[in-house]
DSSP file (Angstrom, degrees, kcal/mol; ACC not computed):
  #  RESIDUE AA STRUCTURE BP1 BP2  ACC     N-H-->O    O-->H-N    N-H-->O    O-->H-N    TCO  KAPPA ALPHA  PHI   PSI    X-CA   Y-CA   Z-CA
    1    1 A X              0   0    0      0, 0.0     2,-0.3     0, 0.0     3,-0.1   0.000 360.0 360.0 360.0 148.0  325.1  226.9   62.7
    2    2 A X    >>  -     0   0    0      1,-0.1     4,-1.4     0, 0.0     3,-1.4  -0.631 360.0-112.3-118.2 155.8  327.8  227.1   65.5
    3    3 A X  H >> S+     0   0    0     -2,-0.3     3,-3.2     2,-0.2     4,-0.8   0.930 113.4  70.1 -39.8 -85.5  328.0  224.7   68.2
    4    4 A X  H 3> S+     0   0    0      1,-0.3     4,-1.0     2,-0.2    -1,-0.2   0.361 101.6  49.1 -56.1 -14.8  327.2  226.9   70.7
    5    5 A X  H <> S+     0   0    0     -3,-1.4     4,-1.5     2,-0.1    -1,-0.3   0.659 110.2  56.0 -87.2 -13.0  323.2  227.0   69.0
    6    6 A X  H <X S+     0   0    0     -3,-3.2     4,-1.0    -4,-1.4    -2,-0.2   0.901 101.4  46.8 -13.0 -80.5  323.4  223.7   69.0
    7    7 A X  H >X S+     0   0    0     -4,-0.8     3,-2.3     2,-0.2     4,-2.1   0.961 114.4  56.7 -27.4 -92.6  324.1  223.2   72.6
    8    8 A X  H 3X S+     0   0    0     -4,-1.0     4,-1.9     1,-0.3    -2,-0.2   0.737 106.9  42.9   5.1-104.5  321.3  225.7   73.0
    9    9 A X  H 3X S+     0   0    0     -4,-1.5     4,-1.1     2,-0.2    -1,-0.3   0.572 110.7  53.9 -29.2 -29.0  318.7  223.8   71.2
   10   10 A X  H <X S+     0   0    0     -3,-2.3     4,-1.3    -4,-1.0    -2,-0.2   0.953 110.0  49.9 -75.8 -61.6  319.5  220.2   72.7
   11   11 A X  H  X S+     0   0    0     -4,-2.1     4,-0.9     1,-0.2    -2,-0.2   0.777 111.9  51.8 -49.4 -39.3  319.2  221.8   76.3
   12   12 A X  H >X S+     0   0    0     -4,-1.9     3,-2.8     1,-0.2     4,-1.4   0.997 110.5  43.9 -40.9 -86.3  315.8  223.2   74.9
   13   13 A X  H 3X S+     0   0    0     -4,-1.1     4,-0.8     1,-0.3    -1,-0.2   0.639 115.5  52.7 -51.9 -17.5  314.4  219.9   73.6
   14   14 A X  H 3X S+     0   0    0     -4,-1.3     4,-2.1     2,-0.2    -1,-0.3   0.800 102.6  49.3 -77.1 -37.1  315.5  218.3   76.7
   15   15 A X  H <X S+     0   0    0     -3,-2.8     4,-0.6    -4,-0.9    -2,-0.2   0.597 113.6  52.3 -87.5 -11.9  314.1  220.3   79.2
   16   16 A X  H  X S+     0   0    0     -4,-1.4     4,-2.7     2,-0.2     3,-0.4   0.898 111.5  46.9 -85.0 -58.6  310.5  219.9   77.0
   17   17 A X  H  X S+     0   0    0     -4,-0.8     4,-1.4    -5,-0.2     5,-0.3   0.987 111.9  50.7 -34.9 -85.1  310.8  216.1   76.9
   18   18 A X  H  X S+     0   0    0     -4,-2.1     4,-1.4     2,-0.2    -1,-0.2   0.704 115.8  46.8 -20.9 -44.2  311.6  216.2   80.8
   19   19 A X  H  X S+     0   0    0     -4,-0.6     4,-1.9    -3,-0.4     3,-0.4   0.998 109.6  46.4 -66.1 -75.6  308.6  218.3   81.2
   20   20 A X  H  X S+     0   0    0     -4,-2.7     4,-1.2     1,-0.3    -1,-0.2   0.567 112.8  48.0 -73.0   7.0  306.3  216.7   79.4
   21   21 A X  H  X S+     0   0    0     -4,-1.4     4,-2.4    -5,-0.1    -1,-0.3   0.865 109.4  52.9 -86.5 -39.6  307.0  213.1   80.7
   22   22 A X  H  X S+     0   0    0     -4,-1.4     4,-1.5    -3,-0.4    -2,-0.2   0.949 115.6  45.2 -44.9 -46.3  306.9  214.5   84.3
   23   23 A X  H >< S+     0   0    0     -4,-1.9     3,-0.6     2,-0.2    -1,-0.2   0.959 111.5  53.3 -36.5 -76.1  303.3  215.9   82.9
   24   24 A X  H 3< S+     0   0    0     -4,-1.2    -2,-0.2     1,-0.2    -1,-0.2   0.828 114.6  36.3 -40.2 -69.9  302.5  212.7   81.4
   25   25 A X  H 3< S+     0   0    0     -4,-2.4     2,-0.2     2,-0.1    -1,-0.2   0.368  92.3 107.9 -97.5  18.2  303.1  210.4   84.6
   26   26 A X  S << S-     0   0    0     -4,-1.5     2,-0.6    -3,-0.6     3,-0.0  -0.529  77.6-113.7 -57.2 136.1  301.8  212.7   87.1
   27   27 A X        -     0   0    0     -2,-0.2    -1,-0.1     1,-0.1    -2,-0.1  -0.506  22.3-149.7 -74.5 125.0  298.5  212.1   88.9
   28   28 A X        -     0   0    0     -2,-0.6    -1,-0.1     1,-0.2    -5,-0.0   0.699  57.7 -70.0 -82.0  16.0  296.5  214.8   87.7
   29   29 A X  S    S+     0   0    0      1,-0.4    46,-4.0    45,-0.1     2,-0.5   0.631  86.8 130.6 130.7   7.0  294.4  215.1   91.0
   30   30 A X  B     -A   74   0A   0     44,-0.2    -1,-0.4    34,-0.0    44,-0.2  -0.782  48.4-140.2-110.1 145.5  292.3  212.2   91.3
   31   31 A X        -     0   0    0     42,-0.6     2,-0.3    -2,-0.5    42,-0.1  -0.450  22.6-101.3 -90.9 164.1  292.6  210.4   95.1
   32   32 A X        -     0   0    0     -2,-0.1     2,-0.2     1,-0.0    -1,-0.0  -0.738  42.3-146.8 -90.6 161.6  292.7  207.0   95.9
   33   33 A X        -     0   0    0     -2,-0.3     2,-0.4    25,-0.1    25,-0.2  -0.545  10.3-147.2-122.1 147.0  289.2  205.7   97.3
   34   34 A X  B     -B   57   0B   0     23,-0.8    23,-1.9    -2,-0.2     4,-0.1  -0.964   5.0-169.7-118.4 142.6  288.4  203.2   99.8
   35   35 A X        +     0   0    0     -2,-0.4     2,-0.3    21,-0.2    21,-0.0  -0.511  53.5 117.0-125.6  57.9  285.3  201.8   98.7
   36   36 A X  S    S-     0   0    0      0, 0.0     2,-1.1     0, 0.0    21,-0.3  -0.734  84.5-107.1 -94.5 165.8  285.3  199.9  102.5
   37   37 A X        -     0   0    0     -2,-0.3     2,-0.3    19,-0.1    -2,-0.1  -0.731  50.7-174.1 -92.9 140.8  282.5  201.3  103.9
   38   38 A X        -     0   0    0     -2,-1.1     4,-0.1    -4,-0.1    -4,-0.0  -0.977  23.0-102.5-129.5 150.1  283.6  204.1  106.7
   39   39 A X        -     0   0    0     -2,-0.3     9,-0.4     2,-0.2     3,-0.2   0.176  28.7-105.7 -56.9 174.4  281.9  206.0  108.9
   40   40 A X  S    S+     0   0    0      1,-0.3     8,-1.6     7,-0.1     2,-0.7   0.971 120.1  16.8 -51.4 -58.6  280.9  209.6  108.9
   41   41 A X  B    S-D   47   0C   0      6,-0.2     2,-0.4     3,-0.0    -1,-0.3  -0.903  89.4-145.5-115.7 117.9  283.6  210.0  111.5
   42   42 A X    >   -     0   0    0      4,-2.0     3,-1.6    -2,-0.7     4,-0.1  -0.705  25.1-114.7 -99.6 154.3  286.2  207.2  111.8
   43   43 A X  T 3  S+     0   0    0     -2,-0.4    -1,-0.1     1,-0.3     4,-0.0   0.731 120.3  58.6 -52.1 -20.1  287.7  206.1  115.0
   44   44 A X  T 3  S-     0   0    0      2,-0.1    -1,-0.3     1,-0.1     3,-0.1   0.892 120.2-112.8 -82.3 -20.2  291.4  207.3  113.9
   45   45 A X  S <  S+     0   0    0     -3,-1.6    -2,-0.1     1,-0.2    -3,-0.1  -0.243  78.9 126.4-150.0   5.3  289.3  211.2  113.5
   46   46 A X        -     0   0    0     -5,-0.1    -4,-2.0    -4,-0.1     2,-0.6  -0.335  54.7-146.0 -67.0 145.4  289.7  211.3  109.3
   47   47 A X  B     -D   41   0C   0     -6,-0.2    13,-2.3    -3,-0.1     2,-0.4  -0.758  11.3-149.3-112.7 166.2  286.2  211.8  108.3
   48   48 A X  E     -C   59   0B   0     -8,-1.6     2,-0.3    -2,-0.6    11,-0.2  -0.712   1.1-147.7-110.2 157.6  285.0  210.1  104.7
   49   49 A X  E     -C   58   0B   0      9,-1.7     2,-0.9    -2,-0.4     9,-0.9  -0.981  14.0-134.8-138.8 137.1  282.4  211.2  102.1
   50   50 A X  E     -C   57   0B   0     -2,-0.3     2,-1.1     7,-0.2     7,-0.2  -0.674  17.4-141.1 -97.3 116.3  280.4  208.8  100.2
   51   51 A X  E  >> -C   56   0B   0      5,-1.2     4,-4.7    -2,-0.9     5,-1.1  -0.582   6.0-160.6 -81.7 118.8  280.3  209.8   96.3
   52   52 A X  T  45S+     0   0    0     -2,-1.1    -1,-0.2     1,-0.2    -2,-0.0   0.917  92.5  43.0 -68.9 -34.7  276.8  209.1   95.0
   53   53 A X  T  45S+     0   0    0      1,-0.2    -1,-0.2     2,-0.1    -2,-0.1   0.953 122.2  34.4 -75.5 -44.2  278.6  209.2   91.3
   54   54 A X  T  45S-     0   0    0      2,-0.2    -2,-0.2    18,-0.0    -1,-0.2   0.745  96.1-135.9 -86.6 -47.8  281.5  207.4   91.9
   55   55 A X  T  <5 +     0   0    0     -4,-4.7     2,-0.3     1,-0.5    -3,-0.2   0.792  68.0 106.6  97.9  34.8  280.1  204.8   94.5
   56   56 A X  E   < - C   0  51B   0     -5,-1.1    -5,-1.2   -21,-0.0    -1,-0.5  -0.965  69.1-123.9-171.2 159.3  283.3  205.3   96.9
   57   57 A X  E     +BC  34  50B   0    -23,-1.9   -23,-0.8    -2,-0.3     2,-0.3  -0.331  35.6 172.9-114.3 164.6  284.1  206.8  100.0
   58   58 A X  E     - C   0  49B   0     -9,-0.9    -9,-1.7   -25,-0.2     2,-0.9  -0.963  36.1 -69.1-164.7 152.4  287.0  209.2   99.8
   59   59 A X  E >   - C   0  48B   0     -2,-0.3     3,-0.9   -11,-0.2   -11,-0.3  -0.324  14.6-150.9 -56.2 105.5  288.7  211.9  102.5
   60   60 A X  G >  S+     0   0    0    -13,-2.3     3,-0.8    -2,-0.9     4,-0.5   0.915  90.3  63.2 -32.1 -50.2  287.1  214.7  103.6
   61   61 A X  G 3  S+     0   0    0    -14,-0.4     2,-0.8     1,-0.3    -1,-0.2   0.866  91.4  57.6 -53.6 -43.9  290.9  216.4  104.1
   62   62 A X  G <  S-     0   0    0     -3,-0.9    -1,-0.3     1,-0.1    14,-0.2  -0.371 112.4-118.4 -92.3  59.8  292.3  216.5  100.8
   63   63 A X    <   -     0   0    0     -2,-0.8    13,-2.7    -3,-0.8     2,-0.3   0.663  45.6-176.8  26.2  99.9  289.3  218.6   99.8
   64   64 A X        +     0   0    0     -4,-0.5     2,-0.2    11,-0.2    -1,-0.2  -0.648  13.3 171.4-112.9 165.4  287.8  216.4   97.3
   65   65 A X        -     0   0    0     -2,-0.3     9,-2.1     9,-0.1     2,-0.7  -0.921  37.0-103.6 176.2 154.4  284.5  216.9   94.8
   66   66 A X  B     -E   73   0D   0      7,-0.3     2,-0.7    -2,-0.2    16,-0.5  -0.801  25.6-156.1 -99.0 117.7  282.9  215.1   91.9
   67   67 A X    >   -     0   0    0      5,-6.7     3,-1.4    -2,-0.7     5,-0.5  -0.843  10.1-175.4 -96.2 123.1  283.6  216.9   88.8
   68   68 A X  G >  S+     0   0    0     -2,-0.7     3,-0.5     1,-0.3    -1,-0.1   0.878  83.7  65.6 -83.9 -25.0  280.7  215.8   86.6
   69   69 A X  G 3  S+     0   0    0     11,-0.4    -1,-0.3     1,-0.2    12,-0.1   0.523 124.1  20.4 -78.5 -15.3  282.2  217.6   83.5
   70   70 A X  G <  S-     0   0    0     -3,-1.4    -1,-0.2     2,-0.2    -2,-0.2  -0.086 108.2-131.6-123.5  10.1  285.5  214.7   83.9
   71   71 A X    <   +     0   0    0     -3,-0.5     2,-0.2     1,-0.2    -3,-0.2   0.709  69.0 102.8  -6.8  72.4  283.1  212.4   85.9
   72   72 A X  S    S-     0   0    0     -5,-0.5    -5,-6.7    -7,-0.1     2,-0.6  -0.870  80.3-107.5-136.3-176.7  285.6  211.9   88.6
   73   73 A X  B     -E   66   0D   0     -2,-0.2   -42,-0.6    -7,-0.2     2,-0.5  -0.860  39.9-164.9 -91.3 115.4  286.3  213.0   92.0
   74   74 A X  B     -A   30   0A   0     -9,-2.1     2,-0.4    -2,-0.6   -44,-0.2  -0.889  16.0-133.6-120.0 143.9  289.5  215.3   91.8
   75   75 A X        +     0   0    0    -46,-4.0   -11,-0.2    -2,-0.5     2,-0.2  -0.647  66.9  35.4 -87.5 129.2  291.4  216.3   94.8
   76   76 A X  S    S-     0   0    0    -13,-2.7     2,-0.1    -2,-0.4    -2,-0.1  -0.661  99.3 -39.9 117.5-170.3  292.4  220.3   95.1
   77   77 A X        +     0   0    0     -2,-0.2     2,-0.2     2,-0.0     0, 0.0  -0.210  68.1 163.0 -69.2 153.2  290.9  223.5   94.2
   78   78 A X        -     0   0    0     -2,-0.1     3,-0.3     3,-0.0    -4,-0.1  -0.402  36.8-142.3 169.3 143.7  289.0  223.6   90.9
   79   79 A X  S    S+     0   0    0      1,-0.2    -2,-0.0    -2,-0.2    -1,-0.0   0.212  75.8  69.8-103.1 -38.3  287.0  225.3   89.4
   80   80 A X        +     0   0    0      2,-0.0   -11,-0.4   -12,-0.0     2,-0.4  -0.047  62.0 139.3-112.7  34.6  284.3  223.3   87.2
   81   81 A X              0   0    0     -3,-0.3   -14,-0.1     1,-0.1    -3,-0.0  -0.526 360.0 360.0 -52.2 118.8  282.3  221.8   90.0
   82   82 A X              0   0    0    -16,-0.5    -1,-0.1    -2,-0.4   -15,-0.1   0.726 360.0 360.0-105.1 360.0  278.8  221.9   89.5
């Protein structure tokens, strides 16, 4: 085997390692909660939602929802809401 697959193959197995720790210590969507209680509408204008599964208030903005199929709240688009 010649150096230059070598080479090849380290950069591989590096850039897979890099990945999957990036992967690994990512947040995979779930927000942080205040579980103070806040109004509908709070005086700075962010508005809250209380989750009846979770028990905790969370931002309306970052378009949040309880996925009962992970039973947590996950922040983004997705899919497996019910």
């Amino acid at each position: 085997m010649n150096s230059t697959a070598k080479l090849i193959g380290i950069i591989i197995w590096l850039i897979q390692n890099l990945s999957y720790c990036y992967i690994a210590f990512s947040n995979p969507g779930i927000p942080s909660f205040n579980n103070k209680f806040k109004a509908e509408n709070n005086e700075d204008g962010t508005n809250y939602k209380f989750c009846k599964y979770c028990q905790l208030y969370y931002d309306l903005s970052a378009g949040t929802n309880h996925c009962r199929e992970c039973d947590v709240c996950i922040q983004g688009n997705i899919t497996n809401i019910y």
